[in-house]
N, C-alpha and C positions, 0 to 999 in steps of 0.2 A: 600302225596297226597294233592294239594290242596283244599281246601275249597271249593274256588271257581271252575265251570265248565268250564270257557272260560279266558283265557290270552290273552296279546297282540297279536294282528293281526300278521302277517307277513312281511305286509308292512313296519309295524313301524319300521322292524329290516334292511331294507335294503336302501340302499343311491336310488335315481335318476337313478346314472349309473347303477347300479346293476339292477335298473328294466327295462332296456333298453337289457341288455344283459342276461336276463331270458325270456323276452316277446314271443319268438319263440323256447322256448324248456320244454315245460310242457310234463311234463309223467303224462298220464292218470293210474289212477290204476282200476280196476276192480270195477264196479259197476250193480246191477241188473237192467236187462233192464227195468221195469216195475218202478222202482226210479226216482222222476224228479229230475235233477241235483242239487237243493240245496239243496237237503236232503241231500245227500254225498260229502264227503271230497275228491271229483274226483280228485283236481289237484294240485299238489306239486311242483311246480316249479325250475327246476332245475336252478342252479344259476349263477353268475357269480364268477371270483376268490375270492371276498371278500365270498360272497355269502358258497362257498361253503368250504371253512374256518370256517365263521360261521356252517355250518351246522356238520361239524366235532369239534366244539368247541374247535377250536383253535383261536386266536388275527390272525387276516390277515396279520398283518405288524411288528409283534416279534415272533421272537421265545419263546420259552417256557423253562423255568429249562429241563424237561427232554430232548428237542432236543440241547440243549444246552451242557446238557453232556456225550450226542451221538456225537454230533458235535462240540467237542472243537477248531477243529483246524478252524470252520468258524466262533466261538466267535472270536475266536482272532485274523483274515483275518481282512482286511479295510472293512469298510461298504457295498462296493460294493457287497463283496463275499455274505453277509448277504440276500442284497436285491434278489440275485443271486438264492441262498436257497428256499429263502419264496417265489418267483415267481414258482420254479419248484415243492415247496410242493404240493404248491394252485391249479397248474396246474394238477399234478396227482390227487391232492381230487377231483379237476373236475371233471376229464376223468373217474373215478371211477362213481363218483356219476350221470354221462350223460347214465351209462349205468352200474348197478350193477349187473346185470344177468350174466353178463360173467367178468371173470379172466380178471384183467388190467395186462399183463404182460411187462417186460421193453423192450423188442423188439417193441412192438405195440405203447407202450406210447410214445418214443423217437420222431418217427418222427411229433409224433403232437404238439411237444413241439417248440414253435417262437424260431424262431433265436435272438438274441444269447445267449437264455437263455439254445438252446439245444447242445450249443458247449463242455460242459461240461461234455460228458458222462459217466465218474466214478461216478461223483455228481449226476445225474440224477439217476443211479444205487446204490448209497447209499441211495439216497432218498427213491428212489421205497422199496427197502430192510426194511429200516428202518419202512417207513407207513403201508407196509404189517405185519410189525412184532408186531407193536404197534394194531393191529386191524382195522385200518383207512384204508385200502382198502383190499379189497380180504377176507371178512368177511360176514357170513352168509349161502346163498343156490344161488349157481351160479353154472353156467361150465366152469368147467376148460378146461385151454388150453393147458397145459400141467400135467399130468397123477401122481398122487399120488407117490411120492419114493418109490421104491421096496425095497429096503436094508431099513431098519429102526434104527434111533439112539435114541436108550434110550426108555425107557419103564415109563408110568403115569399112576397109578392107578386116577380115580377120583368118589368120592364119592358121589352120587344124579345126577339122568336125569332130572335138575332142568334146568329152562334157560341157567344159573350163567355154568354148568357143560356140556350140551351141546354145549355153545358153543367157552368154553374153548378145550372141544374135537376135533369138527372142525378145530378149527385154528391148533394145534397141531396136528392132523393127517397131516394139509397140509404141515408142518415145515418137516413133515418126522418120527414123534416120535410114536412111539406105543401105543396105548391108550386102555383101558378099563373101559367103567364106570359101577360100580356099583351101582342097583338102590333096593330097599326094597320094592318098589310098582310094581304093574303091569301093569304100566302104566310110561309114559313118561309125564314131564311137570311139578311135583311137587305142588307147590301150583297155578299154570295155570291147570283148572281143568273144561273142558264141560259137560257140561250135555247132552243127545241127545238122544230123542227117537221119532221115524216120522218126522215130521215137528218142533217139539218143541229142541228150543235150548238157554242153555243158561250159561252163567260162572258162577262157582262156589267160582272159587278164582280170582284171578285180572280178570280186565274184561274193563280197562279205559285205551286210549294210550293220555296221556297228554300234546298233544300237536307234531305237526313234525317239528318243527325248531329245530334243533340240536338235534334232537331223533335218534338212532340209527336204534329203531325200521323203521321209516320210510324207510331205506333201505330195511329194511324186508319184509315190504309190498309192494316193489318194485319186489321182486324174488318170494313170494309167494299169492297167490290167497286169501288174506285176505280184508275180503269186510267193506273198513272203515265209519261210520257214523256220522256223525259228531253229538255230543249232544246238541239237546237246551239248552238255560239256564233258560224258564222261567220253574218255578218251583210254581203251587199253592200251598198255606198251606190250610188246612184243619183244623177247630177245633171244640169240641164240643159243640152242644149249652145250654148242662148242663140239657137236657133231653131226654132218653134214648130213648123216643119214637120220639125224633124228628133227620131228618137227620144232619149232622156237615155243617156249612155255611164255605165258602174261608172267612179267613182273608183278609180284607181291603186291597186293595195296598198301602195307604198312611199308613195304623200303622201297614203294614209289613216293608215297606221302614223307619219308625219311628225306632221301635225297631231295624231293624238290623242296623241302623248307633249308634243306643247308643252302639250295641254286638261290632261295630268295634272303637268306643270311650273306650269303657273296653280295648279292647285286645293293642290298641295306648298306653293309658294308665298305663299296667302291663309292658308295652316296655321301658315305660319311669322308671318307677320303676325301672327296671332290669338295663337298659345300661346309664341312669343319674343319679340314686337315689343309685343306686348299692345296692339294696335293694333284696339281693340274698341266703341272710343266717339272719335265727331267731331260736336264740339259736344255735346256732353252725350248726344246719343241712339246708339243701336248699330246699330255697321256691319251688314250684310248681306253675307251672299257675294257676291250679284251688285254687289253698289259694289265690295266690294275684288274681285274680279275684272278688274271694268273699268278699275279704277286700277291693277291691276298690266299690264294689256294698255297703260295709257297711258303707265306706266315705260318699257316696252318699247318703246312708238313712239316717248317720247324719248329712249331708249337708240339707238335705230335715228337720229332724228335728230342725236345728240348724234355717233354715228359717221361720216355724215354732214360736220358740218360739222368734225368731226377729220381728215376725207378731205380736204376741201376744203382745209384749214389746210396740210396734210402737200404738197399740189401746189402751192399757192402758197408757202411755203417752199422747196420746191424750185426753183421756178421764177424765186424770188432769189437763190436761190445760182446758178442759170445764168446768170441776168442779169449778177449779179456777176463771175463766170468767164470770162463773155464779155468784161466791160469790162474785165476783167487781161489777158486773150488778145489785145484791141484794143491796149490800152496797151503790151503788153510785143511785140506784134509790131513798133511803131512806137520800140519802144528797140532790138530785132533787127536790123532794119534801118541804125539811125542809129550802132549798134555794127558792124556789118560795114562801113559807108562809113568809119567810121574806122580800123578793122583795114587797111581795104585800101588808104588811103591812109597809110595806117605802113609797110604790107609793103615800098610804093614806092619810098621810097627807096633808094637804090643802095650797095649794101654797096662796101666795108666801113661796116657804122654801127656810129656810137660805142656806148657801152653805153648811154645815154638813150635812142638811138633804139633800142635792142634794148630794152631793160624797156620800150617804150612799147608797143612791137609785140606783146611774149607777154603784157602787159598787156591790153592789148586782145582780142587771145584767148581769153583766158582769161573775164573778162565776157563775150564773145559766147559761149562755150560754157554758159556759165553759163546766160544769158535764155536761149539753147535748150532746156537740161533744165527749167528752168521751165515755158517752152511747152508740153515735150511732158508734163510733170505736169498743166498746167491741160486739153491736151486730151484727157488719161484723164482728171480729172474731169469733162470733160463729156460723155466720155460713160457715166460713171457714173449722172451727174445724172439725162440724159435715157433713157436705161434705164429708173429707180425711178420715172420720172416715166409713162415708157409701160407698166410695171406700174401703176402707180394709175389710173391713165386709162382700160385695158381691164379693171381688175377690180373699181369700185369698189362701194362696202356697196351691201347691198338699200336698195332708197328708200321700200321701206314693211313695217315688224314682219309682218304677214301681207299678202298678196294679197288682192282680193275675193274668190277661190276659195277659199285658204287658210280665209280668216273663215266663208264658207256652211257647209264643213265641219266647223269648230271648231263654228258655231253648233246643229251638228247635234247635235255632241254635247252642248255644254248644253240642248238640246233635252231629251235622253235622261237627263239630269240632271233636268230638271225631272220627266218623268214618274217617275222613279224618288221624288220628294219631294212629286210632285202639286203644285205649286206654283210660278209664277215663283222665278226667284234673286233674284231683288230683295226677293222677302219671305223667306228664309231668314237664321236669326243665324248671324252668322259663324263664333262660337265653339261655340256648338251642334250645327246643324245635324245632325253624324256623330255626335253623343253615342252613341249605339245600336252604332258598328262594329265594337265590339271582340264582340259579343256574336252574330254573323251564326254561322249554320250552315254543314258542312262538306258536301261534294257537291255535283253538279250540281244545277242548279235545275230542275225540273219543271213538267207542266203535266198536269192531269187530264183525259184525251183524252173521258171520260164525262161530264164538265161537273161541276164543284165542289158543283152543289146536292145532290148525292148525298149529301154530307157531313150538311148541316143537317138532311136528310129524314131519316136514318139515324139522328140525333142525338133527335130529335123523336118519335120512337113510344113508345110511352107514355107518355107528359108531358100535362098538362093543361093545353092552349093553346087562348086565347080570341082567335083571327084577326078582321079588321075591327073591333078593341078600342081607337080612342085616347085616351088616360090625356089631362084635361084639367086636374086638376087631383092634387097629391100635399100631403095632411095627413099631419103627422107630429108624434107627442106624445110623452110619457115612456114610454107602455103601449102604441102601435102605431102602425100608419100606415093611413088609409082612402085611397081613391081614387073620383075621378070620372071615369066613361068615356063616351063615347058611342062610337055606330058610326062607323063611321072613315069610310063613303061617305054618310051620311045622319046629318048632327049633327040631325036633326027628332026621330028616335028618342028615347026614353026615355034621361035618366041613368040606367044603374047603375056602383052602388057596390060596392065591395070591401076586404073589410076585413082584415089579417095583424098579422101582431106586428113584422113587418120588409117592407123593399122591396129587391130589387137595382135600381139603374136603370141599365140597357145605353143607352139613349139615346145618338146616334153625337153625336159632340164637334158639331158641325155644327148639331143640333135643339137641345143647351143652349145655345148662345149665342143661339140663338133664341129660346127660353124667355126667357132672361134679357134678352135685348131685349125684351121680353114684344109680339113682333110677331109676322104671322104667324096665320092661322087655325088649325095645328097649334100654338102655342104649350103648352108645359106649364106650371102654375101651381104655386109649389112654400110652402106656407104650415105654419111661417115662411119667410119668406126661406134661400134657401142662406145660411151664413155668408160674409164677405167675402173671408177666408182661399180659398175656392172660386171664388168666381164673379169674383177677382179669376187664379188659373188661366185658366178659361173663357175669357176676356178675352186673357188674355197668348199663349196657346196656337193655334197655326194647324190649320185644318182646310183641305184643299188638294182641286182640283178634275181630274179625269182625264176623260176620255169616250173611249169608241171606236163604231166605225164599223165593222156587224157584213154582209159581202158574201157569201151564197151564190148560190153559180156552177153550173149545168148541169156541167161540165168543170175542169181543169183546167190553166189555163195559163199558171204560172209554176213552177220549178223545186220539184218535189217533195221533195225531199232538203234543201232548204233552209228552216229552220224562222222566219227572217227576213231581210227585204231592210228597206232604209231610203230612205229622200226625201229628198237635201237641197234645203232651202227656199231659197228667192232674197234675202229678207232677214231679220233679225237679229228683226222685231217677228213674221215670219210662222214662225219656226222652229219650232214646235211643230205645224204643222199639217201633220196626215197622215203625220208624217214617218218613221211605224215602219209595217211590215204585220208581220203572226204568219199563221204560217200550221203549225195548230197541230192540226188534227182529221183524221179519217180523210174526211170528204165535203168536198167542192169547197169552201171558208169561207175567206175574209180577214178578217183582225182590224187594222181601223185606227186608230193613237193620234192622241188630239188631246190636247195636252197644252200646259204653259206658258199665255200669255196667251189662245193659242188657245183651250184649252178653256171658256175664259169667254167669250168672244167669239163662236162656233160656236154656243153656246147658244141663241143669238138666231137663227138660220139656221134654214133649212126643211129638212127632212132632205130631200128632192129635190135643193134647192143642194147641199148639202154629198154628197150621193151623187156629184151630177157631179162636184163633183170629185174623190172618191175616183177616180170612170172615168177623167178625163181626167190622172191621174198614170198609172195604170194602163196608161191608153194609151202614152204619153209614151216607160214605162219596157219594155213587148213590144209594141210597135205598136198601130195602129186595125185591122185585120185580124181581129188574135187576141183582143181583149178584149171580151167579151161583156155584155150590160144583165145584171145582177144578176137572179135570180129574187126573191131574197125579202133583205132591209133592214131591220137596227136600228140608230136612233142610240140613244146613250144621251145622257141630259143630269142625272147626277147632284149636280149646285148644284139647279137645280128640283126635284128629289125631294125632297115635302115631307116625310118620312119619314127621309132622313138628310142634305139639304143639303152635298153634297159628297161627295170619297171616302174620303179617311184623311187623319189631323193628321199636323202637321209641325211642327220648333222654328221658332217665328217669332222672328225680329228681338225682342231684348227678353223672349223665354222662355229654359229650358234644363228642361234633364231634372228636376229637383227637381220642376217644375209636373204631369208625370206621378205623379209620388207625391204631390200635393198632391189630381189628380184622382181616385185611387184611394182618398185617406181617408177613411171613413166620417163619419156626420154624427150629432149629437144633437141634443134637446132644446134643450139650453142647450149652445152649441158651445163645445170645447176648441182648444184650439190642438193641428192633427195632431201624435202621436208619442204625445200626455199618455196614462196609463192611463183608461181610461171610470172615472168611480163608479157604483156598484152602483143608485141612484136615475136615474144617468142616461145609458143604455147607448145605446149608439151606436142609430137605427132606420133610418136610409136609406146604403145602399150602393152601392157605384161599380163598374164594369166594364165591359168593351170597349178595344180597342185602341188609344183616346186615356189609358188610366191604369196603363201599361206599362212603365216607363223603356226595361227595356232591348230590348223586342221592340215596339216600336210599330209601329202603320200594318200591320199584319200580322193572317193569320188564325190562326196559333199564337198571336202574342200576346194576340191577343181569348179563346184558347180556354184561354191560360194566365191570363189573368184571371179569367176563371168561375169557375176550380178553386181561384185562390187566394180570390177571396171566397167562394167556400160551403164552406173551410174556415175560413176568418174569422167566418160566420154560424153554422154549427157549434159553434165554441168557444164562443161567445157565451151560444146557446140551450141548448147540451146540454151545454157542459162540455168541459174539454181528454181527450184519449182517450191520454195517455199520463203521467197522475198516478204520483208517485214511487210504491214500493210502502211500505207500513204497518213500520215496523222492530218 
């Protein structure tokens, strides 16, 4: 999750032509009438071929490794066949994306496809074949146009009615294959979790769509009745003014804009460390952001003392050259002196004087004029001296890198760091960490003002899901995988079993380390053993902890217009607590982050404690007057949620993005080392998906949902075969 609230525009991502050939095809999405249009993120504009390439995240004008080794035989065709390719990919990502409510089928596509790119009807149907299979078209909640296979091939157990697993489901229902997901909750959605009672609505677990240029999500919100809002970015801080009786004033624009360009000089900084200095391991083990952080804040306070005692140096130097200046000015007034008693006892005598008594006399003049000008050079240098000396005096360095205020404020923002990572900075790897940045979406970020479970509900109808179902144990052989379940509230109930020819397992990164600690009443038992190559992943891989603090109000009495204010905390251990509100729904609702070390700690709290204190910041920040006892209160505490143990992973100290692909590799029999081709005696049976086996979309609800689509076409190829075979010469 980024940091920030708002990315690159949209614009930025598209050429001239492109915006010529979106101008007359915007789809409206669902907005409350009573919304003025730039509150919401009404219009997504459908694009042109580069356009919707981009939006499918693919390169417009190459193909990719993997279409690459779907389609060998158009690598190795003359270029023409190439451009051939990518014109009728683009073209289907279009035709999909101009209208995702309904099934693109290869009947319908063909004849909208220009001459003579549509001469080639086998290519046009491996394409279609192929995009469909990969998840790139015909993915989500649409109508279909032709009617579910009745004969079904192959049977998928999948494990969680998490994004990641429904909508793995979906695609593989439509491939033909038999699906059952097993879910331990009662619910649909996993860590997508509403709140809802009357009017009051609000998420409990993701709750941000970041961004619809190349979001998958954005199709989604295309097929269902999801009402998107786009988020501001301003954001007041709030801090306190160090008495309890008085309310917390907004931090300054100019030394919030201050300190957060020093927070993004630190984090520039720790980059250069990491990817110039390669400054990644002390003492054999790996840095963390938050160490090299704090060592570059410690450069910095010795940089600040190092100036310091260079000030120091520079006044006491000077103050020897005064000393100095003064004892020549003492010296040479006492030769002034003893030189004019001489002059003027030469003058004395009585002329006529000989010529010795005349050279003795302009002699002597001549030296006294001399120590004069000397004098009057030493007393310009003194007062040169004592000038540079009353400049250093009245302006000398700051005597501390940041203020305590300064620091509350930085802390805030590593605060909002942490939440962004779910996770203290002390546990993130240095070099890691942003593995994921380059691959963030374009547009404002949003929030779904209907509450995000609309998503998973939507995703979920017609699927054959077994609610209060937890999987206790997972067998896995050459010919299938069985499973043992009980009831998820009542392990008294009867084992049943279930049996497939394959398993997805969505299990959140959180419940397998659990497993694999084999602790835990939820534990899963996984026989054989995962391979080491995995559960050494598992191991390496951070799963990270959020909560918030859900406040609905009778009224509303903080600035409406303002989609967030922030807390700054008083110390550096308390910074994560409470320190963001959202305010984010159409009824009276606060959404409070507890994040950082906080959120582990708050865990243990009564939600009464921890309500007060949402009030008493509340208060703090629009007086005791105006802020009213809460009608109705949710904490979360997702580390206890024995169901996912946390919120979403993160690179820990000692992991990197490779452990995301290590997460998503399939498993067999007799395990391969990930990448190897399966052999035909011993085909991969248990598969990986969810937002911890992502590289480049983790911790996210696309990524989880762009997991599903790539294993159920991975389980696809497997059972039924690849759907874009070269054609017979």
């Amino acid at each position: 999750m980024d940091e920030q609230l708002a990315n690159l525009s949209e614009d930025e991502y598209y050429s001239e032509e492109e915006k010529k050939d979106k101008v007359d095809k915007v789809v409206v999405l669902p907005v409350p009438e009573e919304e003025p249009a730039p509150e919401s993120e009404n219009d997504d504009p459908t694009v042109g071929l580069e356009g919707a390439a981009f939006q499918s995240r693919l390169p417009p004008d190459k193909m990719t490794s993997q279409e690459a080794a779907a389609f060998p035989d158009i690598v190795q065709a003359p270029p023409q066949s190439q451009k051939m390719f990518l014109y009728v990919r683009n073209r289907l990502l279009q035709l999909w994306l101009e209208n995702p409510k309904q099934q693109l089928i290869f009947e319908n596509a063909l004849p909208q496809i220009e001459a003579p790119y549509n001469s080639d009807g086998p290519l046009v149907m491996r394409v279609h074949a192929y995009l469909e299979r990969t998840g790139l078209i015909n993915f989500g909640v649409y109508k279909r146009l032709r009617p579910l296979p009745v004969k079904k091939r192959g049977k998928v157990l999948i494990v969680g009615a998490g994004i990641s697993g429904l909508a793995a489901a979906r695609q593989l229902q439509s491939f033909g294959m038999e699906v059952v997901i097993l879910e331990a909750r009662d619910r649909v959605g996993g860590r997508v979790a509403t709140f809802r009672k009357g009017n009051y609505v609000a998420d409990l677990g993701a709750m941000v769509v970041t961004g619809l240029g190349g979001n998958p999500v954005t199709v989604l919100s295309k097929q269902i009745a999801m009402e998107l809002h786009k988020i501001k970015q301003k954001c007041p801080l709030y801090e306190s003014s160090g008495n309890t009786a008085d309310k917390c004033k907004i931090v300054a624009k100019d030394k919030d804009e201050m300190v957060e360009r020093e927070f993004n000089r630190l984090l520039e900084a720790t980059s250069y460390m990491s990817h110039q200095m390669d400054f990644n391991f002390v003492n054999g083990k790996p840095v963390t952001l938050g160490q090299a952080l704090e060592y570059v804040i410690k450069l910095q306070e010795k940089h600040v003392k190092e100036k310091q005692c260079e000030h120091q140096r520079n006044i006491l130097e000077l103050q020897e050259k005064l000393k100095k200046n003064q004892n020549q000015m003492i010296s040479l007034k006492d030769k002034v002196q003893d030189l004019h008693k001489q002059y003027k006892d030469a003058s004395e005598v009585k002329q006529p004087r000989d010529i010795t008594a005349e050279f003795l006399v302009k002699s002597k003049l001549r030296d006294l004029n001399s120590a004069c000008k000397e004098y009057d050079q030493l007393v310009a240098q003194q007062k040169e001296i004592e000038e540079k000396l009353l400049e250093l005096e009245t302006s000398p360095p700051s005597d501390v890198y940041l203020s305590s205020r300064d620091r509350q404020i930085l802390d805030w923002h590593f605060a909002n760091l942490e939440f962004a990572n779910a996770t203290p900075l002390a546990n993130l790897s240095l070099k890691h960490w942003d593995q994921d940045d380059d691959f963030e979406f374009s547009g404002s970020h949003l929030t779904v003002r209907n509450g995000y479970s609309c998503v998973p509900v939507a995703l979920s109808e017609g699927l054959d899901i077994k609610l209060n179902t937890a999987v206790k144990q997972v067998r896995y052989g050459p010919t299938g995988v069985e499973m043992n379940t009980t009831h998820a509230r009542n392990s008294a109930n009867p084992v049943v079993i279930y049996k497939a020819d394959a398993a997805l397992i969505t299990l959140p990164l959180g419940v397998m380390k659990e497993s694999l600690r084999g602790t835990g009443p939820n534990a899963v038992q996984f026989i054989p053993l995962l391979p080491e190559w995995k559960t050494s992943a598992v191991g390496r891989m951070g799963f990270g902890n959020l909560n918030k603090v859900v406040l609905c109000f009778d009224r509303i009495f903080w600035d409406p217009n303002a989609n967030l204010f922030g807390h700054v905390g008083s110390t550096t251990a308390s910074r994560g607590e409470l320190f963001l509100f959202w305010n984010l729904y159409k009824a009276p609702v606060l959404l409070a982050l507890v994040a950082g070390e906080a959120a582990a700690i708050m865990e243990n709290v009564s939600d009464d404690v921890i309500v007060g204190r949402c009030i008493a910041v509340l208060k703090g920040i629009f007086g005791n007057s105006v802020v009213q006892q809460p009608k109705e209160t949710v904490v979360t505490r997702w580390r206890a949620d024995p169901w996912s143990r946390g919120s979403y992973s993160y690179v820990a100290a000692g992991s990197s993005g490779n452990d995301y692909d290590l997460m998503a590799a399939p498993v067999s029999t007799n395990p391969t080392v990930p990448g190897q081709a399966p052999q035909p005696s011993n085909l991969p049976r248990l598969f990986f998906a969810g937002e911890h086996t992502i590289r480049n979309y983790p911790a996210t609800v696309h990524g989880a949902m762009l997991s599903g689509l790539r294993e159920a076409g991975r389980i696809a190829d497997q059972f039924l075969g690849p759907q874009t075979t070269e054609p017979q010469q």
